[in-house]
C-alpha positions as CSV (number, residue, x, y, z in Angstrom):
1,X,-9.3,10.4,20.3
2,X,-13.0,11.2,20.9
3,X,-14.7,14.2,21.0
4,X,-13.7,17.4,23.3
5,X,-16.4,19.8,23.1
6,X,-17.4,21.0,26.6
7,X,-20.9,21.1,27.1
8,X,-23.1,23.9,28.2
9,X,-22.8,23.4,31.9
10,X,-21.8,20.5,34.3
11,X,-24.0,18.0,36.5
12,X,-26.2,19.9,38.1
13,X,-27.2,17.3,40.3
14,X,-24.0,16.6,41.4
15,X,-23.1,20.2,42.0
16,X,-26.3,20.8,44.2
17,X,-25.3,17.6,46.3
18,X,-22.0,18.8,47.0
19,X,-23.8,22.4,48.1
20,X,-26.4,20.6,50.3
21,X,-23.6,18.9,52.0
22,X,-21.2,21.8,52.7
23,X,-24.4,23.4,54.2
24,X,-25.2,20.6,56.6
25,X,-21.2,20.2,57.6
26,X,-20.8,23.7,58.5
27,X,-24.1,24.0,60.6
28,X,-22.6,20.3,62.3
29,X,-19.5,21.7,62.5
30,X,-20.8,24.9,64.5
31,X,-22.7,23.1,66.6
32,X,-20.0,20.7,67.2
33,X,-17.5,22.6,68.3
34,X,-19.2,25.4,70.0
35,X,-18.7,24.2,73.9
36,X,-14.9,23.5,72.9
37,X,-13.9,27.2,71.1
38,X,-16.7,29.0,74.1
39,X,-14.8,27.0,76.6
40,X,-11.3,27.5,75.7
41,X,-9.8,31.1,75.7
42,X,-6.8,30.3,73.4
43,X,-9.8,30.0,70.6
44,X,-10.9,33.6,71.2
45,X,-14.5,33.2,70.2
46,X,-17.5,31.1,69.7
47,X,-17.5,30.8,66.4
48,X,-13.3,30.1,65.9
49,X,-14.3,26.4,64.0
50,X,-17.2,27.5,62.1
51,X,-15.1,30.8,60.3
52,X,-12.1,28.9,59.4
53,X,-14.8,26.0,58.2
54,X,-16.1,29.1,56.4
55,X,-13.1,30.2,55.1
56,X,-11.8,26.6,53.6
57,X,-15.1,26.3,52.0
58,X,-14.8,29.1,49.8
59,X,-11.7,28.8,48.9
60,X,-12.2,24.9,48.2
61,X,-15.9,26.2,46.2
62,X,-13.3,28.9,44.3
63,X,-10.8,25.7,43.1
64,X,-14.0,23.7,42.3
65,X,-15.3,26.3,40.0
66,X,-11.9,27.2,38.7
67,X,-11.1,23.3,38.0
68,X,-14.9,22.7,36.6
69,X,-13.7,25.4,33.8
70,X,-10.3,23.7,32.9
71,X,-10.5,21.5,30.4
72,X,-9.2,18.6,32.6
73,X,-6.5,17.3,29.7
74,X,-4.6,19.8,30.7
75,X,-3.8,17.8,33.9
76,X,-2.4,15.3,32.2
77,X,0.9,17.2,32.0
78,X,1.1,17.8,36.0
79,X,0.6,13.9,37.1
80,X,4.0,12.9,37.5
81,X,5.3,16.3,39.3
82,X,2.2,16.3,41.4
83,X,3.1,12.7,42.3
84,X,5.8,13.1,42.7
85,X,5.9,16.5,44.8
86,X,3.4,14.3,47.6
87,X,5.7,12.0,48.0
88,X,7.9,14.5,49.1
89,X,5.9,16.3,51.2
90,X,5.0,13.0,52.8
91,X,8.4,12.2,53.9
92,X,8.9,15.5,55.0
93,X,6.2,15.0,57.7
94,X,8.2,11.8,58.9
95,X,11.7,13.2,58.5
96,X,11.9,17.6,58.8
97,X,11.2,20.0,61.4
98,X,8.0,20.9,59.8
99,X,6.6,18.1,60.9
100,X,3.3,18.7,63.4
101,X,2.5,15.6,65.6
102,X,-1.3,16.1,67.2
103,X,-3.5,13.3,69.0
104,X,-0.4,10.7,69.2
105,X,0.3,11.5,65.1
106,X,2.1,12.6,63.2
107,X,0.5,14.1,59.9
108,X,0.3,17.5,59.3
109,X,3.4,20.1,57.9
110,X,3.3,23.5,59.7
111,X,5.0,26.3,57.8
112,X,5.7,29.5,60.0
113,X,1.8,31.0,60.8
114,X,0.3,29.1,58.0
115,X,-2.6,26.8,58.8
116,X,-1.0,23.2,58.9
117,X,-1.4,21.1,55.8
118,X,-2.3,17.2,55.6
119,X,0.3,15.4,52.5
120,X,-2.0,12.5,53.0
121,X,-5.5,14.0,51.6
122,X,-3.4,15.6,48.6
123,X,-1.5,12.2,48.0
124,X,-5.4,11.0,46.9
125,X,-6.2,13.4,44.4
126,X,-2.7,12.9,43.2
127,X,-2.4,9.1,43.1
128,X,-6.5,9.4,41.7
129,X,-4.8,12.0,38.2
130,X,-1.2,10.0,38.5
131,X,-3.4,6.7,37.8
132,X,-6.2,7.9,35.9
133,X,-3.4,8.7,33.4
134,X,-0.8,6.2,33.4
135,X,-3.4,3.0,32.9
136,X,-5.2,4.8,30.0
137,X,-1.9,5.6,28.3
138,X,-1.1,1.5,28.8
139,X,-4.4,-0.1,28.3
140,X,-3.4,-3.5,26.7
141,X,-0.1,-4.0,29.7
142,X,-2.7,-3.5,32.4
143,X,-3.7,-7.0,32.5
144,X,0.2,-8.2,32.7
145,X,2.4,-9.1,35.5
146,X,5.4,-7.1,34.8
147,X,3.5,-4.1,32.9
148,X,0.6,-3.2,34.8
149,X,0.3,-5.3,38.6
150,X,4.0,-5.1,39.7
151,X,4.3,-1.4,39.2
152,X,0.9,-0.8,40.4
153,X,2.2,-2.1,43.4
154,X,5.3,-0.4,43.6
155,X,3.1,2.8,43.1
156,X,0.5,1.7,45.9
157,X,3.3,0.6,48.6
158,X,5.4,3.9,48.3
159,X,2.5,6.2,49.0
160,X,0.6,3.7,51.5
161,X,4.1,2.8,53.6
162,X,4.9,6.5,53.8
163,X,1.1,7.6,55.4
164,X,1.1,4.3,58.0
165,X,4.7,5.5,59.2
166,X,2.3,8.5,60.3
167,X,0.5,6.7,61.4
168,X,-2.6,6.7,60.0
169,X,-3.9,3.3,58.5
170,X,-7.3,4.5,58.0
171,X,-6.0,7.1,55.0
172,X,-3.6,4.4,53.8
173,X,-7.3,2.0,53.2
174,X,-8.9,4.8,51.3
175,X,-6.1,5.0,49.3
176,X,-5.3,1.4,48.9
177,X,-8.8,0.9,48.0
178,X,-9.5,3.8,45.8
179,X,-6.4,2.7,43.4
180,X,-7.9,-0.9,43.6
181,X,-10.9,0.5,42.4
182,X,-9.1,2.0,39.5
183,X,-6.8,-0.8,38.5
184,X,-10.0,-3.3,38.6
185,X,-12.1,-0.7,36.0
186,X,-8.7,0.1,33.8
187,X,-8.7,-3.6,33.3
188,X,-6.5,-5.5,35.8
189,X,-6.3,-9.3,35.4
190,X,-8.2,-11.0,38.1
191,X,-6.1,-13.3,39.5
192,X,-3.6,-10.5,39.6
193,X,-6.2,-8.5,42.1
194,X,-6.5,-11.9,44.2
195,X,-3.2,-11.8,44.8
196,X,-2.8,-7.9,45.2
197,X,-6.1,-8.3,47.9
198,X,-4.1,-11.4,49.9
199,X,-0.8,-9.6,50.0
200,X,-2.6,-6.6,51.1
201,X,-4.2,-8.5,54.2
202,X,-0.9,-9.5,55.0
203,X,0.6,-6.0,55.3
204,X,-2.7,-4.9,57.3
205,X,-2.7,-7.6,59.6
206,X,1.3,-7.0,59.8
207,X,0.5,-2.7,60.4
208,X,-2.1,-3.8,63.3
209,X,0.3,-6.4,64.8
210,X,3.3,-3.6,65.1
211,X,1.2,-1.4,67.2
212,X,-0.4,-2.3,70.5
213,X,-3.0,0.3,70.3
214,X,-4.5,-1.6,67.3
215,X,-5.0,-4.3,69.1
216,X,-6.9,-2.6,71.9
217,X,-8.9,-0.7,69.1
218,X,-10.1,-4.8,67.5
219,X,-10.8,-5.6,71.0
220,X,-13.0,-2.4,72.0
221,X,-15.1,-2.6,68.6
222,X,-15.0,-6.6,69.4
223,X,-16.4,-5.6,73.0
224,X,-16.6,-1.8,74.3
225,X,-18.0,-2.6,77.8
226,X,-15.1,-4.6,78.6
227,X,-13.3,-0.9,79.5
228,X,-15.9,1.3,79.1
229,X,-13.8,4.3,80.8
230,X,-11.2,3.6,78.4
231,X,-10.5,2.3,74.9
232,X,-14.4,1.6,74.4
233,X,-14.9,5.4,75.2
234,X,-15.5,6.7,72.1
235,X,-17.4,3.8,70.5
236,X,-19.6,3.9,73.3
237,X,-20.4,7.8,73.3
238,X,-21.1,7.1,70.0
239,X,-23.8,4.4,70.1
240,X,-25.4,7.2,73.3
241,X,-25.5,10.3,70.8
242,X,-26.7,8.3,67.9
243,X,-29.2,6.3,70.2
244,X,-30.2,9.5,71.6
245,X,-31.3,10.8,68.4
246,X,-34.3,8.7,68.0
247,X,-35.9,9.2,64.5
248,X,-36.2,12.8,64.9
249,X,-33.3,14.3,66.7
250,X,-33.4,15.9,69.9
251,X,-33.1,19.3,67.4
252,X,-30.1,21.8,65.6
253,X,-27.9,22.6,68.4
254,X,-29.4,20.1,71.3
255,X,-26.5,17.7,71.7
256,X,-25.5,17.1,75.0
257,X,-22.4,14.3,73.8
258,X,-20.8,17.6,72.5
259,X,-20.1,18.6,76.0
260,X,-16.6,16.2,76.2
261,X,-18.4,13.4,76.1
262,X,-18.1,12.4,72.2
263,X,-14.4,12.8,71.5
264,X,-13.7,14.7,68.3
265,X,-17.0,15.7,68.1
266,X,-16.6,18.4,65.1
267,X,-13.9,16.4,63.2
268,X,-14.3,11.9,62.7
269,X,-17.3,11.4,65.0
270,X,-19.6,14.4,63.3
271,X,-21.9,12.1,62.1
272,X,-22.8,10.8,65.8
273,X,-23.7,14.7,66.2
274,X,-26.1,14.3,63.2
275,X,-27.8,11.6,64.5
276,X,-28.6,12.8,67.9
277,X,-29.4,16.4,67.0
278,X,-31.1,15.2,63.8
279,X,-31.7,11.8,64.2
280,X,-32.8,8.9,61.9
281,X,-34.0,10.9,59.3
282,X,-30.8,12.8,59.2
283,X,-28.3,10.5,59.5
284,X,-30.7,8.7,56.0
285,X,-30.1,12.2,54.4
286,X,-26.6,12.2,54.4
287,X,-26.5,8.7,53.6
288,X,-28.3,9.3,50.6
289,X,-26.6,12.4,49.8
290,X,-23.5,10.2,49.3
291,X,-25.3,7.6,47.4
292,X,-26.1,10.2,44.9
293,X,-23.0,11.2,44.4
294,X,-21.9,7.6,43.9
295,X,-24.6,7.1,41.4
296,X,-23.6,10.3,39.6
297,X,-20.1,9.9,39.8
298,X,-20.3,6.7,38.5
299,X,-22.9,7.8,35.8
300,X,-20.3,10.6,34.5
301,X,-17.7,8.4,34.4
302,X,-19.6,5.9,32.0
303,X,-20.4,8.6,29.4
304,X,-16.7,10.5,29.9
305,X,-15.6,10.6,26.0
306,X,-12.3,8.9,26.8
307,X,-10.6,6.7,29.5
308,X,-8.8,9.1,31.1
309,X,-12.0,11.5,32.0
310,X,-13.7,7.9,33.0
311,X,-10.7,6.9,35.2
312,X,-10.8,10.2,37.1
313,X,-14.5,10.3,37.5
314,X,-14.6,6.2,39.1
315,X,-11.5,7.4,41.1
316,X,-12.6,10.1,42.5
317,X,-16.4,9.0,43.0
318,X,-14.8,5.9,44.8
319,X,-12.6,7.8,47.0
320,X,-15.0,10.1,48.6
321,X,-17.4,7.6,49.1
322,X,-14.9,4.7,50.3
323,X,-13.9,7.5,52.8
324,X,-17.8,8.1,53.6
325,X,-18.6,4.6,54.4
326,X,-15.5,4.3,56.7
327,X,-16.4,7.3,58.2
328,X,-19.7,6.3,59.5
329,X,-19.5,2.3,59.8
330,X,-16.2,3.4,62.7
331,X,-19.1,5.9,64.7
332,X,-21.8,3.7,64.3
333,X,-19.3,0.1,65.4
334,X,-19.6,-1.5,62.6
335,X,-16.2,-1.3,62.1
336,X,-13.0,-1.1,64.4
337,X,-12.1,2.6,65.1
338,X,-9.5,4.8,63.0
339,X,-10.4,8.5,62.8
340,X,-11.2,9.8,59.2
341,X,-12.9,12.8,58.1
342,X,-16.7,12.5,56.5
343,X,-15.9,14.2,53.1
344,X,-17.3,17.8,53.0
345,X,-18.7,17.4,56.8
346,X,-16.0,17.3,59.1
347,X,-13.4,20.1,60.0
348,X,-10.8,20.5,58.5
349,X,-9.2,22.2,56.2
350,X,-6.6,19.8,53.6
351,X,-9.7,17.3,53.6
352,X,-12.3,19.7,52.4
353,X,-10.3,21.5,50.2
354,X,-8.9,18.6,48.1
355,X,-12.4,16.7,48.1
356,X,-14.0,20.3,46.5
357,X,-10.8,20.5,43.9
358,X,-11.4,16.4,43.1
359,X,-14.9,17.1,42.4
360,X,-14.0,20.3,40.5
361,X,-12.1,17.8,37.7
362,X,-15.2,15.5,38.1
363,X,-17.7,18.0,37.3
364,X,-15.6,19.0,34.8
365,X,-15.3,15.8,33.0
366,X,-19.5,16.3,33.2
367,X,-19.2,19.1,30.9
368,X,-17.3,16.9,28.0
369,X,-20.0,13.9,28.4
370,X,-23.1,14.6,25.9
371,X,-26.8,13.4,26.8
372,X,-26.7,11.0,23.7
373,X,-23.9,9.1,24.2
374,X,-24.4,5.5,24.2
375,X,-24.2,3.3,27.1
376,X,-21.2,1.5,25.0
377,X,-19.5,4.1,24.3
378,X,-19.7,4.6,28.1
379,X,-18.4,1.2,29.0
380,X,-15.5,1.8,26.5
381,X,-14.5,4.9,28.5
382,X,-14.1,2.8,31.5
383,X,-13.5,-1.0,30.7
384,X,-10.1,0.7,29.0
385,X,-8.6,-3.0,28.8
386,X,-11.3,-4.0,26.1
């Protein structure tokens, strides 16, 4: 076992990349929302999305520090109940009375006055720890059929099955693909990926197949104009807010695709808001906002001093940015629509709560790496198979 000695202090970098972006969500997110909570009395005030937005931050920035401070082997000992605890909660949103349906879904559990939860953004950090541990305890059966792919899959299919029954196949990608991501760095054997990718197309083409709305979805990203009052709504109010934008923005607060034009404004299509109230140069900010964290994430996952730090880092790195680059390829067309939060930019409390907590373990990881650790014993951490 290598080294544990925490370092003096985490990425710094990092840290500060996370803060910018809180900052620019929850100005979005006021600005967002405003017409909707001034127009609607049940909301009681102006600012109703902005306080709770508020309010989830801090407690998310309170887990963050409190899991940055935890020496994150400690975590190892909670994988399997958390695991195992989400897929409960996740079939409780199918199956209970607690389940909350909203926008044609059903995703959320609702407990008495409590705010509602979503199992599906806590299944991520959970599959992400529940991963992150079980390849690096098996590094040598990774890269076999019966030890390492056909569990895997087992593993993959429970959680993914249980959020497209939801529905919601956009989640059920990030997921897919953030495990993926982790099997292919623990060491998977290639051809066992091939075959995990081709099966995996099957069962996507087979989800979109079994609901008619996905088809409609293919055929407004495929062509919007065709029903432009309809199903190529939102794509089209879209293209008009970021299009609007220019390179500077029309300016903080000047959106006029707020006013019910953009649907979800404040929640999946935020990023249209960025670009027409800040434009070009803001939509390249939070673009590159993300890239840093990629290239940090990554970075801290190289030097982690074992592979169970390095498997949490390139987990969680690739789920928030997976989740990113969804996010804004569906508002700017370049891919078919599915709504998804933008990682600490949207409302929305489960989703910014568990990204801030994820990171919290990642930053915490940060504080075990040491400045003059080799680039191989980096690729050690992470190529676990070798």
């Amino acid at each position: 076992m290598s080294d544990r000695s925490t370092g003096t202090r985490p990425d710094i970098v990092l840290l500060a990349t996370i803060g910018i972006l809180l900052v620019i969500g929850l100005d979005m997110v006021y600005s967002a929302s405003y017409v909707i909570a001034h127009n609607n009395p049940q909301y009681g005030s102006d600012t109703y999305f902005l306080m709770r937005q508020i309010i989830w931050s801090a407690v998310g920035t309170m887990l963050l520090f409190i899991l940055q401070s935890v020496d994150y082997h400690v975590l190892r000992r909670l994988t399997v109940p958390l695991l195992a605890l989400v897929v409960v909660l996740l079939a409780a949103v199918l199956v209970s009375h607690f389940g909350h349906a909203a926008y044609g879904a059903q995703r959320w559990l609702r407990v008495g006055p409590l705010p509602p939860i979503e199992p599906s953004e806590f299944a991520k950090l959970a599959l992400v720890l529940y991963l992150a541990d079980w390849l690096s305890r098996r590094p040598r059966a990774v890269a076999t059929l019966s030890g390492g792919f056909v569990p895997f899959g087992l593993i993959l299919a429970v959680l993914c099955g249980l959020v497209v029954m939801e529905p919601d196949l956009g989640s059920a990608f990030v997921i897919a693909a953030t495990a993926i991501s982790m099997f292919f760095i623990a060491g998977a054997d290639i051809r066992h990926l091939v075959l995990g990718l081709v099966g995996g197309g099957a069962l996507l083409a087979a989800a979109i197949a079994s609901a008619s709305y996905r088809f409609e979805r293919i055929a407004a990203y495929l062509d919007p104009m065709k029903d432009p009052l309809g199903i190529g709504w939102n794509t089209l109010q879209a293209e008009i807010a970021l299009g609007s934008g220019g390179i500077f923005g029309l300016g903080l607060g000047a959106s006029r695709q707020k006013f019910y034009y953009l649907p979800n404004a404040h929640t999946d299509a935020i990023f249209a808001v960025i670009g027409e109230e800040l434009g070009l140069i803001g939509t390249i900010t939070v673009l590159g906002l993300f890239a840093l964290i990629a290239f940090r994430g990554y970075r801290v996952a190289l030097r982690a001093p074992d592979p169970f730090g390095a498997l949490i880092a390139a987990g969680v790195t690739s789920w928030l940015v997976v989740q990113a680059l969804i996010n804004i390829a569906v508002v700017t067309a370049t891919v078919p629509f599915t709504g998804i939060p933008l990682p600490f930019v949207s409302f929305g409390g489960s989703s910014l709560i568990v990204s801030l907590m994820a990171m919290g373990i990642v930053l915490n990881v940060s504080r075990h790496c040491t400045s003059d650790q080799s680039s191989s014993v980096g690729r050690a951490s992470v190529e676990v198979a070798v």
